[in-house]
C-alpha positions as CSV (number, residue, x, y, z in Angstrom):
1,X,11.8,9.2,15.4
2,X,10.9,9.1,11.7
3,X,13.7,11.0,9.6
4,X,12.8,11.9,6.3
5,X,15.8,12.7,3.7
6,X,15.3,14.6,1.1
7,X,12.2,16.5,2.4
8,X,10.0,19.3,0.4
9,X,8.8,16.9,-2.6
10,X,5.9,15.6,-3.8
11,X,6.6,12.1,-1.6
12,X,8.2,13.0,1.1
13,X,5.1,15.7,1.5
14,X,2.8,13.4,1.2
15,X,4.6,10.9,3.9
16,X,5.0,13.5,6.5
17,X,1.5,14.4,6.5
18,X,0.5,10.8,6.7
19,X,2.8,9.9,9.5
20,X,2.0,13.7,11.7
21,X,-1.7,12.3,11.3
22,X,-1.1,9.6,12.8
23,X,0.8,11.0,15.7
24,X,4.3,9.7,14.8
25,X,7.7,12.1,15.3
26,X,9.1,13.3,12.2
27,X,12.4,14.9,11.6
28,X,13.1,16.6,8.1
29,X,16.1,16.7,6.9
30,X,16.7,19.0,3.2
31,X,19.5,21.5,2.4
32,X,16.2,24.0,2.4
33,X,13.8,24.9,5.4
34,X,10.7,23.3,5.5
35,X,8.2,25.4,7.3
36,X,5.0,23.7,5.6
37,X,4.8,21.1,8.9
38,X,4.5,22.7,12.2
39,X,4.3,19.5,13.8
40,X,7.6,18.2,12.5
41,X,11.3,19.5,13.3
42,X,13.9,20.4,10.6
43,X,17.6,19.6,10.1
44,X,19.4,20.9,8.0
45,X,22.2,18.8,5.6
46,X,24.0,17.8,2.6
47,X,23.4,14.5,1.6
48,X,26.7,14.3,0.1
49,X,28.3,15.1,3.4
50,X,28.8,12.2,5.4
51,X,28.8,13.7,9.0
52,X,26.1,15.8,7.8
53,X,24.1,12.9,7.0
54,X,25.1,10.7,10.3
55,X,24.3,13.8,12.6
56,X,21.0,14.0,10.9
57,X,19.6,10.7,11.1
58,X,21.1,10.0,15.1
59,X,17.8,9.0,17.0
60,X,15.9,7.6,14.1
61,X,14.0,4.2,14.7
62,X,13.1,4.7,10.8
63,X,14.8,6.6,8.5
64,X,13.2,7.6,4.3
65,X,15.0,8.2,1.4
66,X,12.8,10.5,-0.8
67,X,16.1,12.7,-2.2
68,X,15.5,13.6,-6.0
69,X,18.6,15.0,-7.8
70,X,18.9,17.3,-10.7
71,X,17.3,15.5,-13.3
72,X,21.1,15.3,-15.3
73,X,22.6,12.1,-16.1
74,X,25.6,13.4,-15.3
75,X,24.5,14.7,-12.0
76,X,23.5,11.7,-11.3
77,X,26.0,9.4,-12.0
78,X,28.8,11.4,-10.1
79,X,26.3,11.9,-7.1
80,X,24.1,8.9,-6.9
81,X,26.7,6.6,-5.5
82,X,28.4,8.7,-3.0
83,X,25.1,9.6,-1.7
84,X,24.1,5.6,-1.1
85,X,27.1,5.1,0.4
86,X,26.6,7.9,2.9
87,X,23.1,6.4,3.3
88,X,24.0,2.6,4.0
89,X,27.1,3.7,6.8
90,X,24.4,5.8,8.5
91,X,21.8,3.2,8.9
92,X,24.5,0.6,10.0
93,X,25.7,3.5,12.4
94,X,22.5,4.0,13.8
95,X,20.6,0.1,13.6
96,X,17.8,2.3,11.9
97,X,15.5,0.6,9.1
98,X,15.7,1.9,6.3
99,X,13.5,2.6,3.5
100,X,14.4,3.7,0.0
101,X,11.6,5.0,-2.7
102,X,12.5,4.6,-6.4
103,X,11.2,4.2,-9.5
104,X,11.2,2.3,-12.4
105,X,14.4,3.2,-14.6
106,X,16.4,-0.2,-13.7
107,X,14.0,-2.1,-15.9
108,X,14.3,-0.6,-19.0
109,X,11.7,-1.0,-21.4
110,X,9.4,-3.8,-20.3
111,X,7.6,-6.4,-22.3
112,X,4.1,-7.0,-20.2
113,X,3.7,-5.6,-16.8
114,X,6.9,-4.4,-14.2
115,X,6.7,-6.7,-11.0
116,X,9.4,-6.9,-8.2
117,X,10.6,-9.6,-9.7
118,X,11.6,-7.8,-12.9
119,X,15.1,-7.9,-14.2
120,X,16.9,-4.9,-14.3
121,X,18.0,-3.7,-18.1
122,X,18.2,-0.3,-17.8
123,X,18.7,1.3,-21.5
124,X,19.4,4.6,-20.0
125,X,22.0,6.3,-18.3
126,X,19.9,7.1,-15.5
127,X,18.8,3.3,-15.5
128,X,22.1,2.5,-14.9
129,X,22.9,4.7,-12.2
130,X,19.3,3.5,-10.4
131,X,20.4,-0.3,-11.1
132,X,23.4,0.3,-9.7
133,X,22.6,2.0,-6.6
134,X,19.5,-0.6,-5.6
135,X,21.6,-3.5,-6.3
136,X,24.6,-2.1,-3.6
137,X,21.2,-0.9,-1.1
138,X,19.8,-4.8,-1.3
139,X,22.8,-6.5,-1.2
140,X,23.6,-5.3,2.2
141,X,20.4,-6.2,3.0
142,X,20.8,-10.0,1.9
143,X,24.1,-10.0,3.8
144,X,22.5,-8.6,6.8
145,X,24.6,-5.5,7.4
146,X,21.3,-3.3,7.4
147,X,17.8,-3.6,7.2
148,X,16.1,-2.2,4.2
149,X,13.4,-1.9,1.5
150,X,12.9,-0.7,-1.5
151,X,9.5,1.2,-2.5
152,X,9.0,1.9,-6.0
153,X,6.7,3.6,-7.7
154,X,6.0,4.4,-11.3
155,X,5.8,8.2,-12.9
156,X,3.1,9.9,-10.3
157,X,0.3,12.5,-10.4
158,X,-1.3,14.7,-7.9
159,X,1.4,17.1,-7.4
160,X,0.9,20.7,-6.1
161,X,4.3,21.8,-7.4
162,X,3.2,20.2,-11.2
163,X,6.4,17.6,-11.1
164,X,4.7,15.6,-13.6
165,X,4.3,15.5,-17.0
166,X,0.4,14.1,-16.7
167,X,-0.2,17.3,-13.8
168,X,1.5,20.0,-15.9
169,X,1.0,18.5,-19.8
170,X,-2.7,18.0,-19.0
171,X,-4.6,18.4,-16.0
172,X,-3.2,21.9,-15.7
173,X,-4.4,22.4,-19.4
174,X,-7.3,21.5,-18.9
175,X,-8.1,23.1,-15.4
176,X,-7.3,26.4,-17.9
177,X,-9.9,24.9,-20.7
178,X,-6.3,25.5,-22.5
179,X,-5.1,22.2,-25.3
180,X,-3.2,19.8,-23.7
181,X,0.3,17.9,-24.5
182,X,0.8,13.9,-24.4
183,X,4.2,12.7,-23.9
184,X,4.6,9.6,-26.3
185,X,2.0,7.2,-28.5
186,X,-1.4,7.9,-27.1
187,X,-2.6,4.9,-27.9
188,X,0.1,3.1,-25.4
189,X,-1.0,2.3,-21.9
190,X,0.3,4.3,-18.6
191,X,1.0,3.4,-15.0
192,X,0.5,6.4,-12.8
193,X,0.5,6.2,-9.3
194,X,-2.0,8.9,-7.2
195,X,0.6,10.9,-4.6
196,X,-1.5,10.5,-1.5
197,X,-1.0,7.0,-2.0
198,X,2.2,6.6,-2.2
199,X,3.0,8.5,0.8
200,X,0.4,6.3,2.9
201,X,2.0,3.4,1.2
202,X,5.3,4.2,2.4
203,X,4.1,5.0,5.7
204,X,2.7,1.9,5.9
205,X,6.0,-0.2,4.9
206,X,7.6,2.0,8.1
207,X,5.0,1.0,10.5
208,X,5.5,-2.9,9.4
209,X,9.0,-4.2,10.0
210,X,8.3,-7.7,8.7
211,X,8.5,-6.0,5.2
212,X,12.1,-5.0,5.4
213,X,14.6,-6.3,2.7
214,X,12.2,-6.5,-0.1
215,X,11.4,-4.4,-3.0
216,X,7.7,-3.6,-2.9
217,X,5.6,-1.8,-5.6
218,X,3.9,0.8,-4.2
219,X,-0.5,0.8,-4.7
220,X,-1.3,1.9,-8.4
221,X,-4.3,2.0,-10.4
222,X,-4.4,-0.6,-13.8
223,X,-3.0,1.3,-16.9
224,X,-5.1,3.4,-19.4
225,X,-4.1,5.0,-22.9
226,X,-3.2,8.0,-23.1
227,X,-6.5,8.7,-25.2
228,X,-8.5,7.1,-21.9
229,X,-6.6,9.5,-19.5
230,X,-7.2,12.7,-21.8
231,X,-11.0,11.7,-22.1
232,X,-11.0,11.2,-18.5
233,X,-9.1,14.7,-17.7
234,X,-11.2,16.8,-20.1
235,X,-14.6,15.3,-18.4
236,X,-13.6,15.9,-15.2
237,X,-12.5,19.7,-16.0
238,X,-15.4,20.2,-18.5
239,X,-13.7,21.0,-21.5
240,X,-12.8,19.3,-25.6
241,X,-10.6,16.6,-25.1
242,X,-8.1,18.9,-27.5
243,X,-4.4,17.9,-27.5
244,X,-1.0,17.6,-29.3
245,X,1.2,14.8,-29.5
246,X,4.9,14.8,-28.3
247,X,7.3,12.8,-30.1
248,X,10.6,12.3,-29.6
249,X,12.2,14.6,-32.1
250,X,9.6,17.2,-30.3
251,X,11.8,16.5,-27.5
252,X,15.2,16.4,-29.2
253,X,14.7,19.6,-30.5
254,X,13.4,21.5,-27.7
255,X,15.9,20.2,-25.7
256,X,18.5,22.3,-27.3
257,X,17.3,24.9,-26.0
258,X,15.5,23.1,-22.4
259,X,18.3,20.9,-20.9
260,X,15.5,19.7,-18.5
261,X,13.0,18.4,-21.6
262,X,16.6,17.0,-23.5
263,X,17.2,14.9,-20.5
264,X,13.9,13.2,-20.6
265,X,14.4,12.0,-24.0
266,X,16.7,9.0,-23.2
267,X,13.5,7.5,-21.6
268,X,10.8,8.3,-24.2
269,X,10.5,4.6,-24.7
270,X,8.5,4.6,-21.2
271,X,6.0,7.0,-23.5
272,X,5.8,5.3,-26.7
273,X,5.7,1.9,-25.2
274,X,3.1,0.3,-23.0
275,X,4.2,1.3,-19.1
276,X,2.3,-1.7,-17.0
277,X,3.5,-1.1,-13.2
278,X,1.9,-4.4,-11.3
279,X,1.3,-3.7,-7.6
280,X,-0.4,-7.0,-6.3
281,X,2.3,-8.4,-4.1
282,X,1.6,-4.9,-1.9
283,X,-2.3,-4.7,-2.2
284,X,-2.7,-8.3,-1.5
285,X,-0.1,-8.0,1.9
286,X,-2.2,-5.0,3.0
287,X,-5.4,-5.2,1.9
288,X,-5.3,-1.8,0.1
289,X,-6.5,-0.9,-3.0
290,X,-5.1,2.2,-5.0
291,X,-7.3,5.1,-5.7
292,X,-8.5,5.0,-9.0
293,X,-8.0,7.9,-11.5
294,X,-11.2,9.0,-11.9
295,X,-11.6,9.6,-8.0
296,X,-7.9,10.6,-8.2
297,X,-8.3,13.6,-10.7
298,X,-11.2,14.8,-8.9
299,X,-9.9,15.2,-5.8
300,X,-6.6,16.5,-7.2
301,X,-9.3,19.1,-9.5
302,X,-9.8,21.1,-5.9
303,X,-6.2,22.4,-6.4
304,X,-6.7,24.4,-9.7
305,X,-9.3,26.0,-8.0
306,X,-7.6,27.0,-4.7
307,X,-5.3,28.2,-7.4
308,X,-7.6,30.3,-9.0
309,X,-9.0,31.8,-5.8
C-alpha cells in the first residue's frame, strides 16, 4: 500500500496519478475527502493526532509526506514538530519507508547553486522550523531507527489550484492577455520545478529502496531571469510581455492588510537573489531529465483553456 499524507495538493496530486497509472494501491489520507481518484481509497485524519495518524498509515509498504500547513510562521512552528514526531513513531510502528518532500527554506539565501550537500542557514522563521524538522527526520535515519528520504524541490509551477506565484502572478495573466506581476529583481535567476515532475520523481524514489536515507533534489530545469521566463510566458500565450515589479515594501505594505502576502515577505531574498536549485545527483541516478519550461508552459497552457470552456 502507498499512503499518501497530506493528500489534495499540487504534489501529492500529481504522485497519486503517477503511482494509480502504474497500477500501484494508494490510500489518501487528508482531514478533507478526496473524490478526484476513483482508483484510490480515502482515510480520513488529523495529522496532529497520533492514533489518527498510526491508524492511517497501518498496511503501508510506503508511506508520503506531502502535508502543507497554513503558510504562518507561527503555525508552523507550534505544528511542525508535533506533526514529525507523529510521523517518525508511525513509520517505526509500521517498518514502512518513508519519504518526506520539502523544499528549500533550510538553506537560506544561497551563494551559487543549492545541492544536497548544502548547509542549512535558514534566515527565516520558517527556515528554522524546516531545518529543524529535517535534521530530527535524517537523524533517525543515520541511527537506523527508520528508513527515510528526503525529496526537495524548489518553488514549483503547473498547478491547477494556482499555488504559485509564477502560475497565478503570470501565466494566469497572461492566459487573460491581462499585465503580469514579478515577485523580486527580474533580472535574478529562478529555479522552478514543472509539477508532473515532481510527482513522477517522487514516485520514482518509492519504487527504489536503495535511495532511502538520502536527501535528493527532485528533476528541475536550469534557472532563467525573471525577464527570460516573462518573454517565454507572453510567447507562449500570445500577448506583450507587460509587467510590474514586486518589491519588498510592495509586499510589506500589502501585507497589512493580506496576512498570506505579509508572510511571504521574510523570504523575499529567494526573489531578489539568484535561486539556483541543482538536481544532478537525481538525473544522473535515474537517467531523467526535467521537462524544460518551454515544453512545461505549453502543456500547462491547455488548462487556461479548459478554464475558459
Amino acid at each position: 500500500m502507498h499512503t499518501i499524507l497530506g493528500a489534495g495538493g499540487p504534489v501529492s496530486n500529481a504522485l497519486a496519478q503517477e503511482l494509480l497509472k502504474n497500477n500501484q494501491p494508494v490510500r489518501l489520507v487528508s482531514r478533507r475527502k478526496i473524490e478526484k481518484f476513483k482508483k484510490a481509497t480515502w482515510v480520513g485524519a488529523d495529522l496532529k493526532n497520533y492514533q489518527q495518524v498510526l491508524q492511517a498509515v497501518q498496511g503501508s509498504e510506503v508511506i508520503y509526506m506531502c502535508a502543507g500547513l497554513q503558510y504562518n510562521k507561527k503555525v508552523w512552528a507550534a505544528e511542525w514538530p508535533v506533526i514529525m514526531q507523529n510521523l517518525l513513531d508511525a513509520t517505526k510502528a509500521t517498518g514502512a519507508r518513508l519519504i518526506f518532500f520539502d523544499n528549500v527554506y533550510m538553506y537560506g539565501h544561497v551563494r551559487g547553486p543549492m545541492t544536497e550537500e548544502t548547509p542549512y542557514n535558514p534566515s527565516s522563521v520558517k527556515g528554522e522550523v524546516r531545518a529543524q524538522i529535517a535534521e530530527k527526520l535524517m537523524n533517525e535515519a543515520k541511527m537506523g531507527n527508520i528508513r527515510a528520504t528526503i525529496a526537495r524541490a524548489p518553488d514549483f509551477y503547473g498547478t491547477e489550484s494556482l499555488n504559485s506565484f509564477y502560475d497565478s502572478m503570470v501565466l494566469a495573466k497572461y492566459a487573460q492577455k491581462a499585465k503580469a506581476m514579478w515577485l523580486g529583481e527580474p533580472a535574478s535567476k529562478h529555479s522552478f520545478i514543472y509539477i508532473p515532475d515532481a510527482g513522477k520523481a517522487v514516485y520514482l524514489l518509492g519504487q527504489h529502496p536503495e535511495t532511502d536515507n538520502q536527501i535528493w533534489h527532485l528533476p528541475t530545469a536550469p534557472a532563467l531571469t525573471g525577464h527570460e521566463f516573462i518573454q517565454l510566458a507572453a510567447s507562449i500565450f500570445e500577448t506583450k510581455p507587460n509587467f510590474m515589479k514586486v518589491n519588498k515594501l510592495m509586499l510589506q505594505t500589502i501585507g497589512l492588510f493580506n496576512k498570506l502576502v505579509g508572510e511571504t515577505a521574510e523570504l523575499y531574498y529567494q526573489y531578489q537573489y539568484d535561486y539556483l536549485f541543482n538536481s544532478q545527483k537525481f538525473e544522473k541516478a535515474f537517467q531523467v531529465q526535467p521537462t524544460s519550461y518551454a515544453n512545461g508552459i505549453q502543456q500547462y497552457s491547455s488548462f487556461f483553456t479548459k478554464s475558459d470552456q
